[in-house]
SEMARDO-943445 format. One record per residue (C-alpha): x, z, y. Coordinates in steps of 0.001 Angstrom, whole numbers, padded with zeros to 6 digits, always signed. Each point is the difference from the previous one (the first is absolute). Layout:
BEGIN
XZY...
//
This chain:
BEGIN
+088541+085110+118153-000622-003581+001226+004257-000396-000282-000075+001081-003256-002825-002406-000776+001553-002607+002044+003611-000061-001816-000728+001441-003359+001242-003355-002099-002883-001411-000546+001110-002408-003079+001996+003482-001885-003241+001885+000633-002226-002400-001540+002544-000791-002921-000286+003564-001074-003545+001230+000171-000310-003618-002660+002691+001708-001900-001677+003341+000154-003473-001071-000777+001033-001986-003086+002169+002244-001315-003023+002955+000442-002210-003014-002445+002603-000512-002413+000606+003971-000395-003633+000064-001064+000250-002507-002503+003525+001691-001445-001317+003099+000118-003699+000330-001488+000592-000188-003505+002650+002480+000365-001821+001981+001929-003222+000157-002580+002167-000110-002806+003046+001936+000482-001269+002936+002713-003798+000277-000797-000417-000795+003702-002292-002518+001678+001509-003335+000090-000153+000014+003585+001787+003032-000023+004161-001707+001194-002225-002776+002018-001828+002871+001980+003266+002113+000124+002106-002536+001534-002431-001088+002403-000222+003488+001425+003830-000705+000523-000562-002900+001895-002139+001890+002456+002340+003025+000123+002874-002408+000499-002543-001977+002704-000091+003455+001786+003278+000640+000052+000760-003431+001526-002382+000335+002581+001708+002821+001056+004214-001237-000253-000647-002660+001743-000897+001532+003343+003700+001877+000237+003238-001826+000766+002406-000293-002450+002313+002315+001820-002613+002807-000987+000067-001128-003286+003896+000709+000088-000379+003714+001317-002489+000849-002642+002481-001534-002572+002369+002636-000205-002596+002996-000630-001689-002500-002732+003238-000474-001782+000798+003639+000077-003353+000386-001920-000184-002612-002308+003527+000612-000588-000613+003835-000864-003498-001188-002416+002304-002066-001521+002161+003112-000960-003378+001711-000865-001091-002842-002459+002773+000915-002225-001646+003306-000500-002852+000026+000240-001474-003154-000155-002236-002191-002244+001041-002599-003086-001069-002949-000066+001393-002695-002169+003017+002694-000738+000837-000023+003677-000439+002993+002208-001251-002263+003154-003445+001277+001009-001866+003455+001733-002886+000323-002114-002730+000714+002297-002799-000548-002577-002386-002820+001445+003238-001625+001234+003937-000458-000257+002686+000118+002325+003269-001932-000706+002281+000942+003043+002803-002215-000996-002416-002722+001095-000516+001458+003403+004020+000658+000482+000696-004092-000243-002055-000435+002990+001148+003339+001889+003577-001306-000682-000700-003229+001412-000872+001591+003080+002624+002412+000308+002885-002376-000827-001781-001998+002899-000292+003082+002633+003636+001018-000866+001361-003856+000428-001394-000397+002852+000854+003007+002278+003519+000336-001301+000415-004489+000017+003115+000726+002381+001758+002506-002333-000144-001868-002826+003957-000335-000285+000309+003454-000901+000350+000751-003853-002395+003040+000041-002699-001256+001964-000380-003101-001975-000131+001825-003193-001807+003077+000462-003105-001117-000471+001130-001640-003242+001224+002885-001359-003432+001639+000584-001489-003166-001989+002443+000761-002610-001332+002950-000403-003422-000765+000207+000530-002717-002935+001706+002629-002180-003420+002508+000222-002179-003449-001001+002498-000986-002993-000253+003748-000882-003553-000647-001089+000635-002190-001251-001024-003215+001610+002772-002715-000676-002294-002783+001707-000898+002278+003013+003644+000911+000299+001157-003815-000034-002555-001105+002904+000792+003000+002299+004004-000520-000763-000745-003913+001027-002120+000734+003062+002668+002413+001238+002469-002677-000322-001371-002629+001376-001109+001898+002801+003883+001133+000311+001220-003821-000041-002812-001428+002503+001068+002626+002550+002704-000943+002798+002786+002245-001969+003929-000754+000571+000840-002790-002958+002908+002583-001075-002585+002644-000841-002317-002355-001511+002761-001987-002527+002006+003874-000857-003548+001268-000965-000890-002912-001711+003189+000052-002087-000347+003731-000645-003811+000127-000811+000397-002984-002214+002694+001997-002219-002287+003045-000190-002240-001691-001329+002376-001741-002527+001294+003022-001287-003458+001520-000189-001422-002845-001812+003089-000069-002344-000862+003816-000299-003593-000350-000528+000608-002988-002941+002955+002766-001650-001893+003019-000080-002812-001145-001975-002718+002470+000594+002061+002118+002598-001046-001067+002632-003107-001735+000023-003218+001173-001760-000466-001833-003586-003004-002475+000494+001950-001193+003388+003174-001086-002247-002945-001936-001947-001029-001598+003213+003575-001770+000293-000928-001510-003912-002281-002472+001356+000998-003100-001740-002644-001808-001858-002803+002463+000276-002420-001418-001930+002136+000737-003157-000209+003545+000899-003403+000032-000002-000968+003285-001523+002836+001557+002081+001611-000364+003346-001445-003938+000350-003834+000912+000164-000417+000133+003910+002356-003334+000356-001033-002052-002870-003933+000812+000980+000641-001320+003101+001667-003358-001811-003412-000076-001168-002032+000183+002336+001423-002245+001874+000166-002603-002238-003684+000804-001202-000757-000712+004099+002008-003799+000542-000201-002165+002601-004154+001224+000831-000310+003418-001350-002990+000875-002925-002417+001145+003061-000154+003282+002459-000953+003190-002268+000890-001856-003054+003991+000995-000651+000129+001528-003714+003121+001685+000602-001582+002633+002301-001859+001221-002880+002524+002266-001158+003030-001740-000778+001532+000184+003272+000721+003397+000855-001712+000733+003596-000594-003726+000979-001241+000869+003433+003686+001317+000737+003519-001420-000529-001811-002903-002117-002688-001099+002240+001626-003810+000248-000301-000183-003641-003703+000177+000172-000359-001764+003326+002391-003219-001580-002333+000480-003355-003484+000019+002156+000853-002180+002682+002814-002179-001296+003714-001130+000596-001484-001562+003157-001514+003338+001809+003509+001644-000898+001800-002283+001657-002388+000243+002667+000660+003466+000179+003977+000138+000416-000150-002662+002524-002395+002241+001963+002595+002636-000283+002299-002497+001257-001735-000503+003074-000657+003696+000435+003547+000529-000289+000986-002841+002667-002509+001149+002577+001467+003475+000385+003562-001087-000054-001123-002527+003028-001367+003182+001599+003125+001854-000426+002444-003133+000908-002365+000205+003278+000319+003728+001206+002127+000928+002940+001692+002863-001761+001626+000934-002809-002648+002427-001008-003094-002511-000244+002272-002013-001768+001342+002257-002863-003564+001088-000708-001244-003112-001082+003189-000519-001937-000748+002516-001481-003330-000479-000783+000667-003268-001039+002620+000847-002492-002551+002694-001357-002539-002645-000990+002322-002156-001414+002009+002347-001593-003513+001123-001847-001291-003738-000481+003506-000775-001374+000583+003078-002227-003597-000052-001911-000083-004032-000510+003290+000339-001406-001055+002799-002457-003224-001900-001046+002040-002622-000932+002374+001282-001898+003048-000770+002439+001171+003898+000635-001513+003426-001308-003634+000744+000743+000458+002836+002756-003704+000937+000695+000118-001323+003443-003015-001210+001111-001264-003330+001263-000949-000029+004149-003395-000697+000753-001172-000310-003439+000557+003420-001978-001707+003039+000072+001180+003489+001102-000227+001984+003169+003268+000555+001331+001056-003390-000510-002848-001753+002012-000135+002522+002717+003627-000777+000323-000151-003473+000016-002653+000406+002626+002127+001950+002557+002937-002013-000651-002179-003165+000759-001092+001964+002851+003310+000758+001368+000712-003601+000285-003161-000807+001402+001295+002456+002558+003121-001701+000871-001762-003408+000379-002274+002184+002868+003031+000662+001743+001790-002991-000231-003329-001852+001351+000060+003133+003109+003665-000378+001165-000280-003682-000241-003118+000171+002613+002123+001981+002292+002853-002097+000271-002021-002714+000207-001434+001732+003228+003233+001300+001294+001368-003644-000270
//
C-alpha cells in the first residue's frame, strides 16, 4: 500500500477529487428545484443520490487499485461477455428512458451497461494488444477484436443511443490507431471504414425515417435553435440563455433561473449551462482548462509506461473524457446534435460516475507501476 501511495500521481489525484467535489455542489444547485418541483422529492434528493455514488465509486477504487493491470486484462474478457450479452437483454427487456432502451430498472437505482462496456473495452483492447504486440502483422489478429466492437456498437445503436454509439465507435478507433499495428492494415482499414460510413451516412440522410428513429433525424436540424423554440430548439436555445443570462461573473451560486423548469433535467447533459449562468464565462473556462490538464496528465502517464498495455489504457481513458467533454460542449452550443452525453465530473447519474471513477482508477494504476519498475531498474543499474 505505501507504493501505491507513493506513485499514485499526486497532481491527477488532487485535480479530480476538485473536479468531483464541485461538480457534487453544482448538482445540488441544478437539481433542487427540479427535484421539489418536478419529482415531489426532497431537494436534496440528486445531491444525496450522487454522493452515495461517490462513495460506492470510492469503494470500488480502493479496491482496483491493489491488482495489476494484467488482472484487470483477464477479468476483461468474462466482463465483456456479460455486458455484451445485457446489452442484448436491454433490447428486450429493458427500461425507457428518454425513448431509449439504455437502463435495468432496479427501482431505487439504474443501470446503464453501455457505460460500463466503454471502460471494459478499454481494457480488453489493452489486454489483447499487448499479449499478441508481436502478431500484429496478421490480418485476423489485428481485427478481431474490432469486429467484436462492431458488434458491440450495433447492440448500443439498436437502442437507440446515437451519442453512445459515436463515443464507443471513436474510442475503439483510436485505441486501434495508437496501437503498434502494420501501417498497411491501419491505412486499408482506414480507407474501408471511412466508406462504410459514407455510404451509411448517405443511407441514413436518403431513407428519411428508415433508419433512424424520428426525433434523432430532428437532432441533425439544429440550426438556429432558438427559432425553434416551442419545438426541437428548447434544450439548445435555453442553454443560449442561460449562458448569456450568466456573462463574464455569473448572477450568483443557487441563483440560475433556467433550472427552474425551462431546461429539461439541468443537473444532466446541461449542467454547464447553469454552472456558466451561476458562476460565469470565467468558471467555464476554468472548467475546460481543468479538463485540459486532466487530459494531459494521463496521456504523460501513458507516454511513460514500459508497455504497450499501460499505455493504451490511458489512451483510452483519455480519449473517453475528451470524447465526453467534447461531444456535450459541442451540443450545448449548438455546434452538432445534442446526444444526451453527459458532462465528466459535473453531471449526475450512477453509471456514469462510477465509471469515470474506475477509469480514473485504472490510470492511477498504471502511474503505480510505472513509479515500481522504474525503482527496480534504478536498483538493478
Amino acid at each position: 500500500m505505501k507504493k501505491i501511495i507513493k506513485y499514485t500521481d499526486k497532481a491527477l489525484l488532487l485535480a479530480t477529487l476538485v473536479m468531483f467535489i464541485f461538480g457534487l455542489i453544482m448538482v445540488f444547485s441544478a437539481s433542487n428545484v427540479t427535484a421539489y418541483m418536478s419529482h415531489a422529492v426532497s431537494p436534496y434528493n440528486y445531491f444525496i443520490k450522487q454522493g452515495i455514488f461517490l462513495a460506492v465509486g470510492l469503494v470500488f477504487s480502493i479496491i482496483m487499485i491493489k491488482f495489476n493491470t494484467r488482472s484487470y486484462g483477464f477479468f476483461s474478457w468474462g466482463l465483456l461477455i456479460i455486458t455484451t450479452i445485457s446489452l442484448a437483454i436491454l433490447l428486450v427487456i429493458g427500461s425507457a428512458k428518454n425513448q431509449a432502451v439504455s437502463w435495468f430498472d432496479l427501482g431505487f437505482v439504474s443501470i446503464q451497461p453501455s457505460e460500463f462496456i466503454k471502460i471494459i473495452t478499454i481494457v480488453f483492447l489493452a489486454h489483447y494488444y499487448d499479449k499478441n504486440q508481436k502478431k500484429l502483422d496478421s490480418w485476423a489478429k489485428s481485427l478481431f477484436p474490432i469486429a467484436i466492437c462492431l458488434g458491440i456498437a450495433g447492440l448500443i445503436f439498436l437502442q437507440p443511443d446515437l451519442g453512445t454509439t459515436i463515443i464507443y465507435g471513436a474510442i475503439v478507433a483510436s485505441i486501434f490507431f495508437a496501437v503498434p499495428i502494420s501501417k498497411e492494415i491501419k491505412y486499408k482499414t482506414l480507407f474501408i471504414g471511412a466508406g462504410l460510413i459514407f455510404f451509411a451516412v448517405i443511407a441514413i440522410v436518403g431513407s428519411g425515417k428508415g433508419i433512424l428513429l424520428e426525433r434523432q433525424m430532428e437532432r441533425f436540424d439544429f440550426s438556429n435553435p432558438c427559432a425553434k423554440i416551442l419545438d426541437n430548439g428548447n434544450q439548445v436555445c435555453n442553454c443560449y440563455i442561460a449562458i448569456n443570462n450568466g456573462g463574464l461573473t455569473g448572477v450568483g451560486l443557487g441563483n440560475s433561473t433556467q433550472k427552474y423548469l425551462y431546461l429539461p433535467e439541468p443537473y444532466t447533459d446541461f449542467i454547464f449551462a447553469i454552472i456558466v449562468e451561476e458562476l460565469g464565462v470565467v468558471a467555464g473556462v476554468l472548467l475546460i482548462l481543468m479538463y485540459m490538464f486532466i487530459t494531459f496528465r494521463i496521456l504523460l502517464i501513458g507516454r511513460k509506461s514500459p508497455n504497450n498495455r499501460g499505455a493504451v489504457i490511458c489512451y483510452g481513458v483519455a480519449i473517453y473524457i475528451f470524447l465526453h467533454v467534447a461531444v456535450n460542449l459541442m451540443g450545448i452550443m449548438g455546434i452538432m446534435p445534442m446526444t444526451g452525453v453527459p458532462l465528466p465530473f459535473m453531471s449526475y447519474g450512477g453509471s456514469f460516475t462510477i465509471c469515470l471513477i474506475a477509469a480514473l482508477t485504472l490510470v492511477q494504476r498504471v502511474s503505480v507501476e510505472n513509479g515500481i519498475l522504474s525503482e527496480k531498474s534504478k536498483k538493478n543499474a
